[in-house]
N, C-alpha and C positions, 0 to 999 in steps of 0.2 A: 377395648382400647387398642391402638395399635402403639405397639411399644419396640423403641432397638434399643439393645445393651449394648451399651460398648465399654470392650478391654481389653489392654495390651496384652494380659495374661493369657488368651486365647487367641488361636489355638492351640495343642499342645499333647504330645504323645502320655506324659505324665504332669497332672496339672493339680498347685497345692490349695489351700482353703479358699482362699477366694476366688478363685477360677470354678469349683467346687459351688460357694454359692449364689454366684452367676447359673450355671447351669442347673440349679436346684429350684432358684426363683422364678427361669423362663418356663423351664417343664412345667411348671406347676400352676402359672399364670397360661400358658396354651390347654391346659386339661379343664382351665374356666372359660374357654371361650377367646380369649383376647388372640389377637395376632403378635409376634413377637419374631423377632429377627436378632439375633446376635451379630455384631462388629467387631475384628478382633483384626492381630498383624498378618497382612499380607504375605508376609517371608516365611508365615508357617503354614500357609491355608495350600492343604490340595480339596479333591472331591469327596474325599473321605473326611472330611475333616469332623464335621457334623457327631457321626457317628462314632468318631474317635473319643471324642470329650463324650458322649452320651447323651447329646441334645438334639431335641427331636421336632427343632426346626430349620429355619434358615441360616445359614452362615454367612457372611461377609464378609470380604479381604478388603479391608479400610486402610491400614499403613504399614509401614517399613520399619523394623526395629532391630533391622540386624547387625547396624554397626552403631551402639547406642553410646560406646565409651570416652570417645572423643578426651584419651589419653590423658584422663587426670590424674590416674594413677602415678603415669608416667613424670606430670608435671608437679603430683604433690598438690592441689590447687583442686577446688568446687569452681565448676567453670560458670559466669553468673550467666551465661547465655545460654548453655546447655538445657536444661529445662523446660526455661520457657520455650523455646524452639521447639524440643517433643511437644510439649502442651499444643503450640499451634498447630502441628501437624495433625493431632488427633481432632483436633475441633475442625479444621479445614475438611479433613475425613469425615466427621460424623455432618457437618452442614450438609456436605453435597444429599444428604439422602435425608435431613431433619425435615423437610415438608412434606415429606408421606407419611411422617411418625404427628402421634397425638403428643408424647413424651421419650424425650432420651434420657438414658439413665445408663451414669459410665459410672463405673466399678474399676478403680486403676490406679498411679502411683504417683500421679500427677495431679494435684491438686489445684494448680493452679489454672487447669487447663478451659471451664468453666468463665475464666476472663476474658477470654476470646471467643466466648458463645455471645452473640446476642441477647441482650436483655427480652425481648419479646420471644424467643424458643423457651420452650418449656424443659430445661435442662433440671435434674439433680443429678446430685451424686453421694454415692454409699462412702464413706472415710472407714477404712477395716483396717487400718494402723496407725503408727504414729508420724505417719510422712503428712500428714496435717504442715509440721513445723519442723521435722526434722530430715533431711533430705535424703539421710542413709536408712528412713522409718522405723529404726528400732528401740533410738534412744537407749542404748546400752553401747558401750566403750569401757577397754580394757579391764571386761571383768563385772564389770558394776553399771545398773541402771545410773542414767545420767540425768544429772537434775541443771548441768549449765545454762544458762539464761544469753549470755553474751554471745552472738553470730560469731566472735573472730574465734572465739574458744572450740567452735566445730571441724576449725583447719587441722586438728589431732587427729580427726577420724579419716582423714586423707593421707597426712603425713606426719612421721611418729613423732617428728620434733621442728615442726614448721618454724620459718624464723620469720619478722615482721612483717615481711611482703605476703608471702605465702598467706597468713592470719588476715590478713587487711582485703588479701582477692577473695577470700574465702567467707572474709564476714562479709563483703559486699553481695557476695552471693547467695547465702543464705537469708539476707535481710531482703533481697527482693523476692526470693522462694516466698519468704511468710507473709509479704507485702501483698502481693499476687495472689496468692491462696484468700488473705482476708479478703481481698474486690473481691471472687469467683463466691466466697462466702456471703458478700452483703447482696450480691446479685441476684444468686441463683437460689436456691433448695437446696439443703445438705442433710441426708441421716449418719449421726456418729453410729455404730453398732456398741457403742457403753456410752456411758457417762464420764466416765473417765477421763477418752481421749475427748469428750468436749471441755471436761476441763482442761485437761494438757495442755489444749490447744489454747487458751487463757490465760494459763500461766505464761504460755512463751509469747501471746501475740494479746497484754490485754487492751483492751479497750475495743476491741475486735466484734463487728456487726454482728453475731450469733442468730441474731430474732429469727431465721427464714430455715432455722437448723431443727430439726428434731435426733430425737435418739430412740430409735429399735433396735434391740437387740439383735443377735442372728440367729438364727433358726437352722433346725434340721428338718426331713421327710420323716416323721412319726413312723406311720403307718409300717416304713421299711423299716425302722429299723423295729418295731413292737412282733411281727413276723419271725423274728431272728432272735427274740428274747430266749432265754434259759429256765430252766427249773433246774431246783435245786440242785437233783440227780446230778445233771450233766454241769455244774459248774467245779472245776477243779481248786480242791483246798490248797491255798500255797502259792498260787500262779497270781504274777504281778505282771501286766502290759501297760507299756509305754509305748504311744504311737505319736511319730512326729518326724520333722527334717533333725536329722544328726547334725547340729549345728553350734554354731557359738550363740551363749543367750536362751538356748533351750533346756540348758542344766543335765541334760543325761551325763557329759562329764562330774559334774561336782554329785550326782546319787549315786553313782558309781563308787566315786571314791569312797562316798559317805558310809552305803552300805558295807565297808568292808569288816567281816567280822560280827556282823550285826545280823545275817540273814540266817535263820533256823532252817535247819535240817531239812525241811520236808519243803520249804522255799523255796520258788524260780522266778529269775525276771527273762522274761521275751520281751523284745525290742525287736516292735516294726518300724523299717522307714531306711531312708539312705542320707546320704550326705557327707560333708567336707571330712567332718570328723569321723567318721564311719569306722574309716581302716585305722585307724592311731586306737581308739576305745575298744574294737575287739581285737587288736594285738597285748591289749591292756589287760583286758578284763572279760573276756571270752571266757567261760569254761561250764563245767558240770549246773552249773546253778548259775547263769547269764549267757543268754543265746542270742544272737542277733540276726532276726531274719531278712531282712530287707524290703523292701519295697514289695506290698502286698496288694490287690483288688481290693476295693472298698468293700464288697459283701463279705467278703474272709476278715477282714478287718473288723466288724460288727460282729462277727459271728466270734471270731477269737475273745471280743472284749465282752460279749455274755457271758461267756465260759468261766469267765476269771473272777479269780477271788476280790482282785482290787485291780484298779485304774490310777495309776501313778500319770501327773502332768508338773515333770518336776520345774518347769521354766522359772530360769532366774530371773529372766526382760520379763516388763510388765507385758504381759499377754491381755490383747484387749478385748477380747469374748471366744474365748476357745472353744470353738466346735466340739473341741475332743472331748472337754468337759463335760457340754450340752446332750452329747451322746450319751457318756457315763450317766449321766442321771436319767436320763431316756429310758435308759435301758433297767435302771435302778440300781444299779452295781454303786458301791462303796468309792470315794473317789479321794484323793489327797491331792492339797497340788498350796505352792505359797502364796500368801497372802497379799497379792501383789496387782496392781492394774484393773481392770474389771473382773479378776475372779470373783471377789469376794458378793461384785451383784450378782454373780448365778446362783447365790444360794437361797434366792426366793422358789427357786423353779426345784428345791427341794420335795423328795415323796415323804421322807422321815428325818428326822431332826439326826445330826450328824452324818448325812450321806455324803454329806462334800465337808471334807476335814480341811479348814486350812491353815497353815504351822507358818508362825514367824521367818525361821531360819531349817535350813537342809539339816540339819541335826536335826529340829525337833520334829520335822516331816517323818524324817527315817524314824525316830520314836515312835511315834503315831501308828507307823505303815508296820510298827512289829508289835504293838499293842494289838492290832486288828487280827495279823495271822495266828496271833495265839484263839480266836473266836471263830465259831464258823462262820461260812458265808452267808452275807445276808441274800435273799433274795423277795422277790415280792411281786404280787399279782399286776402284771401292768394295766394298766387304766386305758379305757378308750380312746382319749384325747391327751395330747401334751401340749403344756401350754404354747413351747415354742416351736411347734410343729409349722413347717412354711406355711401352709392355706389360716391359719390364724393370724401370721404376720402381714398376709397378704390385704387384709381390707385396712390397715392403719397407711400401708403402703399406696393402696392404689389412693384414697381419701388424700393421702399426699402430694399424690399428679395431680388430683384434679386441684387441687390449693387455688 
């Protein structure tokens, strides 16, 4: 088949999960044969671009996203035109080139952008959060998963104490967001990557055309990462890695705190990854027994979390299919993470009963995660095949274009 992907999130010098399994699905669909060409922002595409992200084929500078804020910040206010306006421009983008493709398949933040495709192009699209329904895609605010229903109630995530007008541009904006996403939804093809976010997305928008929707999971490269596995030997007792954006909603603050007083003696946590929070938590909580190393290559990444005792994914936002997860058990390593969003479906992709621990609350995680360092590590002969290896996902996927 001849396939283009298109996504905002590409190109990009350091690029996070989803751009990740963009890049992970083409290589892997060009190593069967098909032709494949990635679409991605213009504002970031040199010649190199291709080989920057690690894909190893065509690149395309499709649109402009460099000035994408159009000052709501500034205003307090969800702008109800903002959006769709990106949406058109990506579909405007991806038409010019959709009659050389068999199927386009965008992977992006923009859900509603699919309304502006033509019913006759064979469009789908990957949903890998929760911007389904919620514009800022995280569904967490001040602290806490957000379970609000009401659009005016979203004007908080703009401005801390919006007052009627503000509430009123803001829920008109977000009710056209989830308006526009449902048409692109009855339209087109959509995989949720959980179950989850197709219910979420129910909850906030129900009566919502679903039928043309399936749910795959997301997948990693097996092969790579089974190459990089551990024995015993070399896995060190005591070592806890957490890999992720240092962010709000991914909980490495609240384990931090949690652990304190709580880590035995022969105990480490390393923490890969950068972000907002970064410098605030290791001026915090830096020391002897918590390291933070920053922003690592993906093969040091795999190879660090073979080594380790346990795989900590403390996210307090409902995390809707964590990769980092899907590795930890890939790899067969011990995993802990809360009970929250689509975690709890990865624990069919279990090798042994208990390898993915998951705890109601940050206290009982941290109980857990020091029950296990008093045990040794487990380790375990990896298997030829994982279930969620991409070339497995890939024929539910291609069976899908041709629909």
């Amino acid at each position: 088949m001849k396939i283009l992907m298109v996504s905002e999130d590409l190109p990009g010098t350091q690029i996070g999960g989803l751009g990740k399994h963009v890049v992970t699905l083409s290589n892997a669909l060009l190593e069967q044969g098909h032709e494949v060409d990635i679409m991605g922002r213009s504002d970031r595409f040199h010649e190199g671009s291709a080989a920057e992200i690690g894909f190893k084929g065509r690149l395309l500078p499709g649109f402009d996203f460099s000035r994408p804020g159009w000052k709501e910040s500034q205003l307090g206010i969800f702008n109800p035109v903002k959006r769709p306006w990106f949406a058109r421009t990506i579909a405007r983008a991806l038409m010019r080139e959709a009659a050389r493709y068999d199927v386009v398949h965008y992977h992006g933040h923009l859900p509603m952008t699919g309304r502006y495709v033509p019913a006759n192009v064979n469009f789908v699209q990957t949903r890998h959060d929760q911007g389904s329904e919620c514009v800022i895609h995280l569904r967490f605010k001040q602290d806490h998963v957000c379970t609000a229903l009401d659009a005016r109630d979203c004007a908080s995530c703009i401005h801390p104490a919006p007052n009627a007008l503000r509430r009123s541009v803001s829920g008109m904006a977000v009710r056209r967001y989830r308006s526009e996403t449902a048409d692109a939804f009855s339209r087109h093809k959509t995989i949720f990557v959980s179950d989850f976010l197709r219910r979420a997305f129910m909850r906030a928008v129900p009566g919502a055309d679903l039928s043309r929707a399936r749910v795959i999971h997301n997948f990693i490269r097996y092969p790579f990462l089974r190459e990089r596995g551990a024995s015993a030997a070399e896995v060190t007792p005591g070592e806890i890695l957490l890999v992720g954006r240092i962010d709000s909603g991914k909980g490495f603050g609240e384990f931090l705190a949690q652990i304190q007083g709580w880590l035995p003696p022969h105990a480490r946590v390393s923490i890969i990854g950068d972000g907002p929070l970064r410098k605030t938590l290791e001026g915090r909580h830096a020391g002897p027994q918590v390291r933070f190393l920053g922003w690592k290559p993906y093969d040091e990444v795999i190879r660090m979390s073979a080594r380790s005792h346990l795989l900590v994914i403390p996210s307090v936002w409902e995390e809707p299919c964590g990769t980092t997860i899907l590795e930890a058990l890939a790899l067969g390593k011990q995993c802990l993470a809360l009970a929250r969003g689509g975690t709890p479906e990865l624990a069919a992709y279990q090798y042994y009963d208990g390898q993915l621990q998951l705890a109601e609350t940050m206290p009982r995680l941290v109980e857990r995660m020091v029950e296990q360092l008093g045990r040794a590590p487990v380790t375990v002969p990896l298997p030829d095949s994982f279930p969620m290896d991409v070339f497995n996902a890939i024929p539910r996927i291609l069976d899908f274009y041709e629909e």
